[in-house]
PyMOL Python script that loads the backbone (N, CA, C, O; Angstrom):
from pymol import cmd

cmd.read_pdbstr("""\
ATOM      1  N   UNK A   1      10.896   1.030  -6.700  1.00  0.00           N
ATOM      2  CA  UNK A   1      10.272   2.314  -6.443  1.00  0.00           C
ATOM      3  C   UNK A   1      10.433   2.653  -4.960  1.00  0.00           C
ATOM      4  O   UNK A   1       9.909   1.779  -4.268  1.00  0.00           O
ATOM      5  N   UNK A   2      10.905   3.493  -4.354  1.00  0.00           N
ATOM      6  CA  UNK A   2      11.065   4.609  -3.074  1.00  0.00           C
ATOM      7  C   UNK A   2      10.127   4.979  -2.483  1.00  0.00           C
ATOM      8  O   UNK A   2       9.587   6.044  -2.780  1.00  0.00           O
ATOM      9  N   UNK A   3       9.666   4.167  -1.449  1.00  0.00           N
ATOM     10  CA  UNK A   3       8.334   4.590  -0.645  1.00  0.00           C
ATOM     11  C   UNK A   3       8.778   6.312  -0.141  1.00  0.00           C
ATOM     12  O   UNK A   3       9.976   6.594  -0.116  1.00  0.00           O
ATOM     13  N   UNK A   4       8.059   7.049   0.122  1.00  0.00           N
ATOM     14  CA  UNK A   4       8.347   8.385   0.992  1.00  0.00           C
ATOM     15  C   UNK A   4       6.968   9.046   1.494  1.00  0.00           C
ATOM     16  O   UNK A   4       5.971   9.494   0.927  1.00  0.00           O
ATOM     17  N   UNK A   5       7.470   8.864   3.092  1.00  0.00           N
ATOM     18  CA  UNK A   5       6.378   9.319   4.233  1.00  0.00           C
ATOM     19  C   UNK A   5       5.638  10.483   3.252  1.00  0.00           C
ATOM     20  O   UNK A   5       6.316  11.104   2.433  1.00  0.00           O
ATOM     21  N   UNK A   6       4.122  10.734   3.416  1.00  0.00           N
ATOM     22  CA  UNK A   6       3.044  11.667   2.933  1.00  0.00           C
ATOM     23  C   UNK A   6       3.013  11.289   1.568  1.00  0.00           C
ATOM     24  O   UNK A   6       2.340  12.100   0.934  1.00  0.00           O
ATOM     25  N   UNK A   7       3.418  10.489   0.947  1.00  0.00           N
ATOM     26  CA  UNK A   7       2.979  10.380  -0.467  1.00  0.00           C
ATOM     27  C   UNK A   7       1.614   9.535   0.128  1.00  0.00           C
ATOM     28  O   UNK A   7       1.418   9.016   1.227  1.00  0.00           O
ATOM     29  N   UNK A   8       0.528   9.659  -1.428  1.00  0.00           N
ATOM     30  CA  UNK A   8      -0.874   9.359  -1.261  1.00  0.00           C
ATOM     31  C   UNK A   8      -0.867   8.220  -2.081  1.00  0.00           C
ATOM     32  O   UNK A   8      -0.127   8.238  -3.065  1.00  0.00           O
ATOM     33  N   UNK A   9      -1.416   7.436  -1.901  1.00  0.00           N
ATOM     34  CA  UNK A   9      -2.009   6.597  -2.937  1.00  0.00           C
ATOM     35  C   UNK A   9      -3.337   5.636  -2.859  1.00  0.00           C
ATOM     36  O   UNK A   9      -3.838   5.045  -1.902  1.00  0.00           O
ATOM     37  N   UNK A  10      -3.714   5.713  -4.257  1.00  0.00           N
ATOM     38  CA  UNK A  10      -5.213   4.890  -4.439  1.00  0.00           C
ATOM     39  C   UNK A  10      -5.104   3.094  -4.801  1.00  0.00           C
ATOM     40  O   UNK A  10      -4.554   2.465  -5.705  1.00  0.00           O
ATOM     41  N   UNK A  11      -5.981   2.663  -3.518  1.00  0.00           N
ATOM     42  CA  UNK A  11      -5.828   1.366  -3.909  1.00  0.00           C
ATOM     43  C   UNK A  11      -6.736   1.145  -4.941  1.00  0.00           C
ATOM     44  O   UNK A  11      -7.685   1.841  -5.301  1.00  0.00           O
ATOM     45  N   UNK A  12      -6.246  -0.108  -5.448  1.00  0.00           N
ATOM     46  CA  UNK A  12      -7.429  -0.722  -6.997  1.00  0.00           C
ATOM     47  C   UNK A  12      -9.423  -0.569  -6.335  1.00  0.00           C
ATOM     48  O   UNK A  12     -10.385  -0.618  -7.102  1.00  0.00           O
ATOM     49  N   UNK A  13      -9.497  -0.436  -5.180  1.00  0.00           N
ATOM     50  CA  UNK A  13     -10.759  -0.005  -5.002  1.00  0.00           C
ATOM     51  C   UNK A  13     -11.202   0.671  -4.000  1.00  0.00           C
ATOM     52  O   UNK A  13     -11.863   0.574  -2.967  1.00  0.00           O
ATOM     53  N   UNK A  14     -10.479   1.563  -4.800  1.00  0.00           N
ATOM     54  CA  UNK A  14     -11.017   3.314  -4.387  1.00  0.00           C
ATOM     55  C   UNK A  14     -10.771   3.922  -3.717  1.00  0.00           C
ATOM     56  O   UNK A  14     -10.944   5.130  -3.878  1.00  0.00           O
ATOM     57  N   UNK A  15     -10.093   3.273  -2.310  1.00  0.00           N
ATOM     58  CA  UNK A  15      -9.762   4.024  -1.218  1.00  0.00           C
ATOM     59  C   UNK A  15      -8.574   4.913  -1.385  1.00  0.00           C
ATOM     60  O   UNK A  15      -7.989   4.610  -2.425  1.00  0.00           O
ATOM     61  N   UNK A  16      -7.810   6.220  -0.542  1.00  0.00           N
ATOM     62  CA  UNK A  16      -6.860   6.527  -0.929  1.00  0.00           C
ATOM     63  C   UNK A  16      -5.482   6.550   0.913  1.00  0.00           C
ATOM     64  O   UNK A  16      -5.630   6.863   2.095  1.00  0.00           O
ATOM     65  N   UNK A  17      -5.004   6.330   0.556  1.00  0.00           N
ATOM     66  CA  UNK A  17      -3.912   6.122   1.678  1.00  0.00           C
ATOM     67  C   UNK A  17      -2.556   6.715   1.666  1.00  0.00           C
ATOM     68  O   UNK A  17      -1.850   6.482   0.685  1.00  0.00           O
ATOM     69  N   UNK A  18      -2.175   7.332   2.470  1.00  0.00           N
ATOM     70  CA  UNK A  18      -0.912   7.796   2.867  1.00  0.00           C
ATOM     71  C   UNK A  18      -0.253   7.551   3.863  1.00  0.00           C
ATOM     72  O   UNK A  18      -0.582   7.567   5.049  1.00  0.00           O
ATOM     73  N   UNK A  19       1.361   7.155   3.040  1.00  0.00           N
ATOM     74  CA  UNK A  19       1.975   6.621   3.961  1.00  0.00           C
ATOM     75  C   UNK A  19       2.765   7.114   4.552  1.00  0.00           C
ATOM     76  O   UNK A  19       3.548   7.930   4.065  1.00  0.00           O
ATOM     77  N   UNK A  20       2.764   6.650   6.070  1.00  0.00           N
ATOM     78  CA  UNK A  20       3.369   7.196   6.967  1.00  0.00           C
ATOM     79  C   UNK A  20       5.131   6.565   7.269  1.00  0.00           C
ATOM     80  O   UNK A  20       5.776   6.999   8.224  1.00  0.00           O
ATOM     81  N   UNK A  21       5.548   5.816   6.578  1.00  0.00           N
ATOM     82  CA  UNK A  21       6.664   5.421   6.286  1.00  0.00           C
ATOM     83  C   UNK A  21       7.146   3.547   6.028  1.00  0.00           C
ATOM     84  O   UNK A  21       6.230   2.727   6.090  1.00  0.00           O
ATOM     85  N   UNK A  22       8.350   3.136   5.800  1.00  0.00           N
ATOM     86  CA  UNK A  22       8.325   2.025   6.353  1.00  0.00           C
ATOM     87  C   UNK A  22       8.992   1.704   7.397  1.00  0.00           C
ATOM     88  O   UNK A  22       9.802   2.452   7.944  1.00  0.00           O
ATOM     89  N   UNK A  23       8.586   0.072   7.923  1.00  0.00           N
ATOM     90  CA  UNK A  23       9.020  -0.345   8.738  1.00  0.00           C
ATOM     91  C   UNK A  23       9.500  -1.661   8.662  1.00  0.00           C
ATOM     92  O   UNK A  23       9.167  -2.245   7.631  1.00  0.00           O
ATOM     93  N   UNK A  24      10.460  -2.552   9.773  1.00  0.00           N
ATOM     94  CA  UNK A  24      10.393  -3.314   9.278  1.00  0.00           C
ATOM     95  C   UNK A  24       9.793  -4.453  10.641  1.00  0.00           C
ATOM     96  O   UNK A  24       9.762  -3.995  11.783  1.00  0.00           O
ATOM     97  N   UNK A  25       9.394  -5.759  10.411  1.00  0.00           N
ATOM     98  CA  UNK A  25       8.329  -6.419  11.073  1.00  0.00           C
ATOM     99  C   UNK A  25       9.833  -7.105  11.927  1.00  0.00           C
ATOM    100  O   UNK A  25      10.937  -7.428  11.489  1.00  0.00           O
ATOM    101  N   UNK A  26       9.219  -7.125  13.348  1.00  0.00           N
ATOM    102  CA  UNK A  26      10.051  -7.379  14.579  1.00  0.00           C
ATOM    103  C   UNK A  26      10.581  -9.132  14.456  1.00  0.00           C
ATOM    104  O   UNK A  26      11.256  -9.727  15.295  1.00  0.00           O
ATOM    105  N   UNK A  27      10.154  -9.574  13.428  1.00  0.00           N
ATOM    106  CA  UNK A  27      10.379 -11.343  13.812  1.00  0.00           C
ATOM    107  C   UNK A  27      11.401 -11.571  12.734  1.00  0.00           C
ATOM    108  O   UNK A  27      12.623 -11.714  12.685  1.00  0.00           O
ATOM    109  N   UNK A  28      10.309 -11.545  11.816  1.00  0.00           N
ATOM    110  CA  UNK A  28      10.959 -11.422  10.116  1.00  0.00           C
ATOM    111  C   UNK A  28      11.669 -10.552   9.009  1.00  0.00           C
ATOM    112  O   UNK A  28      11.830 -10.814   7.817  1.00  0.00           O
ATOM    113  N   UNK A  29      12.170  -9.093   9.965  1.00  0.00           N
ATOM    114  CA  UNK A  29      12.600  -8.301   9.372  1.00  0.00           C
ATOM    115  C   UNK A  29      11.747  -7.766   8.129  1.00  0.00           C
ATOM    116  O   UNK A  29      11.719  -6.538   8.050  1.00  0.00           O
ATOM    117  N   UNK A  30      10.965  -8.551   7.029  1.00  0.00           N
ATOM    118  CA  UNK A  30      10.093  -7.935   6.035  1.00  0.00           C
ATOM    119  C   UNK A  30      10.436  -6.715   6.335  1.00  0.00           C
ATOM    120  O   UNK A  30      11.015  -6.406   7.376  1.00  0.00           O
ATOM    121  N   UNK A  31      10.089  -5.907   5.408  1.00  0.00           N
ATOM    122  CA  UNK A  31      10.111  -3.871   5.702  1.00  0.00           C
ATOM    123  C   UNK A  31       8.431  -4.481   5.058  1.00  0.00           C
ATOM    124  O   UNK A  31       7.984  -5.437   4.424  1.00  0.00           O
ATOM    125  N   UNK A  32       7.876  -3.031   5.809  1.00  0.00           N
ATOM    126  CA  UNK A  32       6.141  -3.110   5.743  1.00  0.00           C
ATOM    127  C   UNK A  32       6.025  -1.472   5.653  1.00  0.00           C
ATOM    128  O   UNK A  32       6.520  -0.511   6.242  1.00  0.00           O
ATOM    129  N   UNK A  33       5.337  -1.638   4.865  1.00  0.00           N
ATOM    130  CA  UNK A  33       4.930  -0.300   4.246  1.00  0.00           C
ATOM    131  C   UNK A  33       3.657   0.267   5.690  1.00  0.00           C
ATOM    132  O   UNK A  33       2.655  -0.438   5.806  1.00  0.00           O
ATOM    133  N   UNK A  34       3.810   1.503   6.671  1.00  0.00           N
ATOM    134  CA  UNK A  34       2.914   2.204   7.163  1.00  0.00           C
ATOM    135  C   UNK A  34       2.213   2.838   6.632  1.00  0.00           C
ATOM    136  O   UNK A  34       2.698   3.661   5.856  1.00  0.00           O
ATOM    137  N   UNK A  35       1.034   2.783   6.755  1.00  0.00           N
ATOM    138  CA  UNK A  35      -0.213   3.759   6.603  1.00  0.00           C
ATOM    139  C   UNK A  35      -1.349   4.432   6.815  1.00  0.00           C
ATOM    140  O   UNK A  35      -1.721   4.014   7.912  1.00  0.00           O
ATOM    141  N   UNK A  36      -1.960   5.047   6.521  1.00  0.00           N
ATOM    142  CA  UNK A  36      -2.939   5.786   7.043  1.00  0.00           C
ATOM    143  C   UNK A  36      -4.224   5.623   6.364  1.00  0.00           C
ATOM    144  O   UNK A  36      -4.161   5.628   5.135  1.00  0.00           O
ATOM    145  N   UNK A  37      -5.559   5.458   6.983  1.00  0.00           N
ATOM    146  CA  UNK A  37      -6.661   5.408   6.006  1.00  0.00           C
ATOM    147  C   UNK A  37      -8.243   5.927   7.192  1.00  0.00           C
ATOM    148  O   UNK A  37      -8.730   5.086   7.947  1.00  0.00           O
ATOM    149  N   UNK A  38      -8.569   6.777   7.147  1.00  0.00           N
ATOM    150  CA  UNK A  38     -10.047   6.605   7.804  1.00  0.00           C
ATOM    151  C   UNK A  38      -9.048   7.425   9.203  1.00  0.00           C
ATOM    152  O   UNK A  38      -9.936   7.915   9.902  1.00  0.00           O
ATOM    153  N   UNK A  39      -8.016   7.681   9.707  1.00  0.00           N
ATOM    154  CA  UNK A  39      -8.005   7.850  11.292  1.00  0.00           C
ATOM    155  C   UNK A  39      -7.428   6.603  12.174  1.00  0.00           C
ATOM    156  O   UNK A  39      -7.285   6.344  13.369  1.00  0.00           O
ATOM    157  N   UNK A  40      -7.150   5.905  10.779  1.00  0.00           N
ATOM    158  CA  UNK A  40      -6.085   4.348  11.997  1.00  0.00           C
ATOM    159  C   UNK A  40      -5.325   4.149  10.890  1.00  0.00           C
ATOM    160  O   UNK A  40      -5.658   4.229   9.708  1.00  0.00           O
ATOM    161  N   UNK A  41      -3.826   3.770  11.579  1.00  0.00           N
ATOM    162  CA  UNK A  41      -3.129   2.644  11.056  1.00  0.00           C
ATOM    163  C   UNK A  41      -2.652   1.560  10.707  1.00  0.00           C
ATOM    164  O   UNK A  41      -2.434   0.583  11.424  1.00  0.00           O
ATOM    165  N   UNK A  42      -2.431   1.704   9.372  1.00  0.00           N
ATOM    166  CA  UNK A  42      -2.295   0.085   8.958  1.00  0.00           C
ATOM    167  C   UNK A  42      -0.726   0.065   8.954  1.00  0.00           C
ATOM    168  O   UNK A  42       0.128   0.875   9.314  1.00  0.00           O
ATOM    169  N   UNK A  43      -0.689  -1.442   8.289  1.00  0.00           N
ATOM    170  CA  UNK A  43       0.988  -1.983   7.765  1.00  0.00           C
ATOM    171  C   UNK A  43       0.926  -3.469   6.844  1.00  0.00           C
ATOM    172  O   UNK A  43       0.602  -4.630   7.093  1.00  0.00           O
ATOM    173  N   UNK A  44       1.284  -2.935   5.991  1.00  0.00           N
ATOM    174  CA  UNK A  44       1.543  -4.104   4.672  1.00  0.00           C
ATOM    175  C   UNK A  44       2.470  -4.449   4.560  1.00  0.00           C
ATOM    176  O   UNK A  44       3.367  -3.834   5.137  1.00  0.00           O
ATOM    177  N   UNK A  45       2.853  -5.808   3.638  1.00  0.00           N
ATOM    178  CA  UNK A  45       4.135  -5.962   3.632  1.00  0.00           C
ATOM    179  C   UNK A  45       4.772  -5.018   2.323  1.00  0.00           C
ATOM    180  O   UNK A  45       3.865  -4.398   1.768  1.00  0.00           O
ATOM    181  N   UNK A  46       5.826  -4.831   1.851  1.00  0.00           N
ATOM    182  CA  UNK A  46       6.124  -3.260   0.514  1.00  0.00           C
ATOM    183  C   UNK A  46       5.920  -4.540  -0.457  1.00  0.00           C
ATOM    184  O   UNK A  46       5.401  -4.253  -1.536  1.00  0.00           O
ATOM    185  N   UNK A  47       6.193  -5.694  -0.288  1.00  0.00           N
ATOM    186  CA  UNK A  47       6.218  -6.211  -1.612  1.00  0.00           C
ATOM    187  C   UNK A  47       4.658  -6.853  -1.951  1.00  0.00           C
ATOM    188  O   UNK A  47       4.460  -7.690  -2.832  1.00  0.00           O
ATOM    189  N   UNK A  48       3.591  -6.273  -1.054  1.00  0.00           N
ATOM    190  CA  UNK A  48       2.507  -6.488  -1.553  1.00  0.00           C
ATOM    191  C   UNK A  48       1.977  -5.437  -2.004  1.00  0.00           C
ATOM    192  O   UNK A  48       1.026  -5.483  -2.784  1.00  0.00           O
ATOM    193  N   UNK A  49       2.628  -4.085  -1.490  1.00  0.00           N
ATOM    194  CA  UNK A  49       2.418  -3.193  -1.963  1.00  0.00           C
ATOM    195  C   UNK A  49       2.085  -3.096  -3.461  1.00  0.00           C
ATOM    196  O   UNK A  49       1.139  -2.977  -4.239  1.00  0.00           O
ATOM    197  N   UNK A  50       3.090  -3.186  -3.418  1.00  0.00           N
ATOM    198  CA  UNK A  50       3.602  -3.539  -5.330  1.00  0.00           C
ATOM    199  C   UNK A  50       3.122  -4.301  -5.978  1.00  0.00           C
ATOM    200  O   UNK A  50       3.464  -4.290  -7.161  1.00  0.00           O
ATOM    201  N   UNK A  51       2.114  -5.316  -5.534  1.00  0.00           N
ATOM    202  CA  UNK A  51       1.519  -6.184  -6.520  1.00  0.00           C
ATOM    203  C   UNK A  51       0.563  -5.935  -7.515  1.00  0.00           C
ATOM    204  O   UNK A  51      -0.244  -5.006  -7.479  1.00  0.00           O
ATOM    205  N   UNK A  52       0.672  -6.879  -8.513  1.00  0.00           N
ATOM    206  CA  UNK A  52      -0.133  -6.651  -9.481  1.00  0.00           C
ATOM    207  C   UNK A  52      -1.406  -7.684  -9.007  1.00  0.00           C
ATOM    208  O   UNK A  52      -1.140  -8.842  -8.685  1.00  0.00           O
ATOM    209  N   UNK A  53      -2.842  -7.167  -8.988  1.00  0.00           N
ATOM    210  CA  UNK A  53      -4.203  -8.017  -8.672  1.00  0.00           C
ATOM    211  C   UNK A  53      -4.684  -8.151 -10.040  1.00  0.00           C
ATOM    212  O   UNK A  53      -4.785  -7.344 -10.964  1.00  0.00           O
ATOM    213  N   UNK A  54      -4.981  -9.519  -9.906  1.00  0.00           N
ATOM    214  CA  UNK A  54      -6.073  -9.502 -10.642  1.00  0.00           C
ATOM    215  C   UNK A  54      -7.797 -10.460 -10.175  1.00  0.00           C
ATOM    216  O   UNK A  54      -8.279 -11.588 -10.074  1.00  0.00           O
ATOM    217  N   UNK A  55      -7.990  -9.595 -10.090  1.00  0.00           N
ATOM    218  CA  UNK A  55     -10.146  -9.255  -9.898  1.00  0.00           C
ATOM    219  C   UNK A  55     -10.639  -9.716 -10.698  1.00  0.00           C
ATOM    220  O   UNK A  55     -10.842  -8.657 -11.292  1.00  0.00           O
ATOM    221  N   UNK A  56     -11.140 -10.552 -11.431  1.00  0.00           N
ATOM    222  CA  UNK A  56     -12.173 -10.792 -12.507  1.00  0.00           C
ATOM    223  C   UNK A  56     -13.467 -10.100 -12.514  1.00  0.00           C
ATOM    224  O   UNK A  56     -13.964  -9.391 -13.389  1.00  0.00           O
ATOM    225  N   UNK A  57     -14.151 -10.631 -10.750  1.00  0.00           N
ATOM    226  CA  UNK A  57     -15.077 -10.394 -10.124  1.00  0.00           C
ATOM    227  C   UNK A  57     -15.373  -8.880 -10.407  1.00  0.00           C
ATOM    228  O   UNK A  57     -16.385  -8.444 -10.956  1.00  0.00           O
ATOM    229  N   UNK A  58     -13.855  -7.848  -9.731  1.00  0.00           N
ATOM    230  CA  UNK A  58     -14.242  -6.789 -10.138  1.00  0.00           C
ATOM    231  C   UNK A  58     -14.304  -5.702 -12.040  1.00  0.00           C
ATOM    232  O   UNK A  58     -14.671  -4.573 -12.363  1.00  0.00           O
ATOM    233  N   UNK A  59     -13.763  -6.804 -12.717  1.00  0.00           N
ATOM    234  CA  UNK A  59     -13.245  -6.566 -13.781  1.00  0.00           C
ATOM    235  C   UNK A  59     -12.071  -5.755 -13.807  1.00  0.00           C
ATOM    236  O   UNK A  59     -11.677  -5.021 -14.714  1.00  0.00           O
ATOM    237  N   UNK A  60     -11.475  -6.024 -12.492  1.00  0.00           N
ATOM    238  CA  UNK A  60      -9.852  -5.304 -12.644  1.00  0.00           C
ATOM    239  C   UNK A  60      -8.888  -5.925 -12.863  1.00  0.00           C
ATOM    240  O   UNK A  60      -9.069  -7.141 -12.792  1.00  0.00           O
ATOM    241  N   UNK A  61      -7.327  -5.426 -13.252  1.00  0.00           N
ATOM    242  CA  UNK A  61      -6.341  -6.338 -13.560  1.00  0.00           C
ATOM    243  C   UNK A  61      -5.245  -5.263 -13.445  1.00  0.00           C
ATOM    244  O   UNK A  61      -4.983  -4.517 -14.389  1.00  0.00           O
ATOM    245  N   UNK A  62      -4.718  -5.218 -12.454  1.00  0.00           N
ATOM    246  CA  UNK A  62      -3.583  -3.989 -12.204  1.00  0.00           C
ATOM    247  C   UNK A  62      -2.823  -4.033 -11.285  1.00  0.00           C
ATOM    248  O   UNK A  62      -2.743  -5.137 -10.746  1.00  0.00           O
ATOM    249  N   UNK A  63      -1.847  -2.765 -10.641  1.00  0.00           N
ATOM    250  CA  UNK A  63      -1.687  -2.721  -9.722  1.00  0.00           C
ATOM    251  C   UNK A  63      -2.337  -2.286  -8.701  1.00  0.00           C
ATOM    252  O   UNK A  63      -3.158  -1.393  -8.905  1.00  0.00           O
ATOM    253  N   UNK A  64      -2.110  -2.895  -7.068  1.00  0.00           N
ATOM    254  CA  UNK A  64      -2.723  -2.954  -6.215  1.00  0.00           C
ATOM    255  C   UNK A  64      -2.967  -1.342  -5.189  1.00  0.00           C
ATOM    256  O   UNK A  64      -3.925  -0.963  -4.515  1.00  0.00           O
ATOM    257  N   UNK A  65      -1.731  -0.764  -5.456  1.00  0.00           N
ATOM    258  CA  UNK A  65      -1.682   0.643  -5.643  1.00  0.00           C
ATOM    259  C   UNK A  65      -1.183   1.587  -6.403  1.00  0.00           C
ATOM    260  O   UNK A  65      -0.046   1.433  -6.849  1.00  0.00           O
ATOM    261  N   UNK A  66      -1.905   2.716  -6.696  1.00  0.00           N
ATOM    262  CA  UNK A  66      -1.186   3.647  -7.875  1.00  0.00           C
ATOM    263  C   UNK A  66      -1.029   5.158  -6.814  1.00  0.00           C
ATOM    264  O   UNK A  66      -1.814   5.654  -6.005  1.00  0.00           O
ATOM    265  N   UNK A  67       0.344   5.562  -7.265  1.00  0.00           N
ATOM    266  CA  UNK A  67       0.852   6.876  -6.362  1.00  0.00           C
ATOM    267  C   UNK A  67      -0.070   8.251  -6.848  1.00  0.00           C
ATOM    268  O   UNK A  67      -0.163   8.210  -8.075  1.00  0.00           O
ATOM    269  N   UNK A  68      -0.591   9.131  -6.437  1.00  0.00           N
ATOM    270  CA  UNK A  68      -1.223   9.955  -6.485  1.00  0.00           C
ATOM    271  C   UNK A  68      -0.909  11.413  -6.409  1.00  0.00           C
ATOM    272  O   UNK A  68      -1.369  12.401  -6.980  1.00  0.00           O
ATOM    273  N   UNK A  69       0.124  11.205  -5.425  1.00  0.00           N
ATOM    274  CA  UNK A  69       0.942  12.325  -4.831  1.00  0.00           C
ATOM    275  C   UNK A  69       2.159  12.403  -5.030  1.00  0.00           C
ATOM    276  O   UNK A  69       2.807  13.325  -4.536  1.00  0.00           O
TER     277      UNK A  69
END
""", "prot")
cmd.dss("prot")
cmd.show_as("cartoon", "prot")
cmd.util.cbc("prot")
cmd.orient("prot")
Protein backbone atom coordinates (compact mmCIF):
# COMPACT_ATOMS: atom_id res chain seq x y z
CA UNK A 1 0.00 0.00 0.00
CA UNK A 2 1.35 3.78 -1.07
CA UNK A 3 1.76 6.02 1.78
CA UNK A 4 0.72 9.76 0.35
CA UNK A 5 1.48 13.07 2.27
CA UNK A 6 -2.27 14.42 3.81
CA UNK A 7 -3.88 11.16 3.79
CA UNK A 8 -5.61 10.68 7.43
CA UNK A 9 -5.70 7.84 9.35
CA UNK A 10 -7.22 6.26 12.61
CA UNK A 11 -5.14 4.36 14.87
CA UNK A 12 -6.78 1.09 16.60
CA UNK A 13 -7.37 3.65 19.55
CA UNK A 14 -8.96 6.39 18.37
CA UNK A 15 -6.63 8.86 17.59
CA UNK A 16 -6.53 10.18 13.98
CA UNK A 17 -3.16 11.15 12.13
CA UNK A 18 -1.93 12.53 9.00
CA UNK A 19 0.81 11.93 7.26
CA UNK A 20 3.17 14.16 6.39
CA UNK A 21 5.24 11.81 4.22
CA UNK A 22 7.98 9.21 4.36
CA UNK A 23 11.28 9.14 5.33
CA UNK A 24 13.97 7.23 5.61
CA UNK A 25 16.01 6.80 9.18
CA UNK A 26 19.74 8.27 8.83
CA UNK A 27 21.63 4.97 10.22
CA UNK A 28 19.42 2.19 9.02
CA UNK A 29 17.89 3.46 6.02
CA UNK A 30 14.26 1.86 7.35
CA UNK A 31 11.72 4.39 5.40
CA UNK A 32 9.49 5.73 8.49
CA UNK A 33 6.31 6.83 7.95
CA UNK A 34 5.94 10.99 9.12
CA UNK A 35 3.24 12.28 11.00
CA UNK A 36 1.13 14.51 12.51
CA UNK A 37 -1.07 14.27 15.70
CA UNK A 38 -2.09 17.03 18.44
CA UNK A 39 0.52 19.93 16.79
CA UNK A 40 3.87 17.66 16.88
CA UNK A 41 5.56 15.24 14.92
CA UNK A 42 5.98 11.86 14.96
CA UNK A 43 7.85 8.95 12.83
CA UNK A 44 7.21 5.22 12.72
CA UNK A 45 8.76 2.70 11.12
CA UNK A 46 6.01 1.94 7.54
CA UNK A 47 6.29 -1.58 8.39
CA UNK A 48 4.78 -0.99 11.74
CA UNK A 49 2.58 0.98 10.22
CA UNK A 50 1.03 -1.86 8.69
CA UNK A 51 0.77 -4.08 11.47
CA UNK A 52 -1.74 -6.16 12.53
CA UNK A 53 -2.28 -5.70 16.84
CA UNK A 54 -3.64 -7.73 18.75
CA UNK A 55 -5.14 -6.22 22.31
CA UNK A 56 -6.97 -8.70 24.25
CA UNK A 57 -6.91 -6.17 27.05
CA UNK A 58 -8.60 -3.89 24.67
CA UNK A 59 -10.74 -6.51 22.98
CA UNK A 60 -9.13 -5.53 19.69
CA UNK A 61 -7.55 -7.58 16.94
CA UNK A 62 -6.70 -5.58 13.74
CA UNK A 63 -4.86 -3.35 12.01
CA UNK A 64 -2.82 -0.82 13.71
CA UNK A 65 -4.00 1.82 11.27
CA UNK A 66 -7.00 2.19 9.02
CA UNK A 67 -6.88 5.05 6.07
CA UNK A 68 -9.67 7.47 6.42
CA UNK A 69 -8.90 9.82 3.78
Amino acid sequence: MEIQPGQKYKHFKGGVYEVVGVAKHSETLEEMVVYKHDGQLWARPREMWFDEVDKPELGYKGPRFVLID
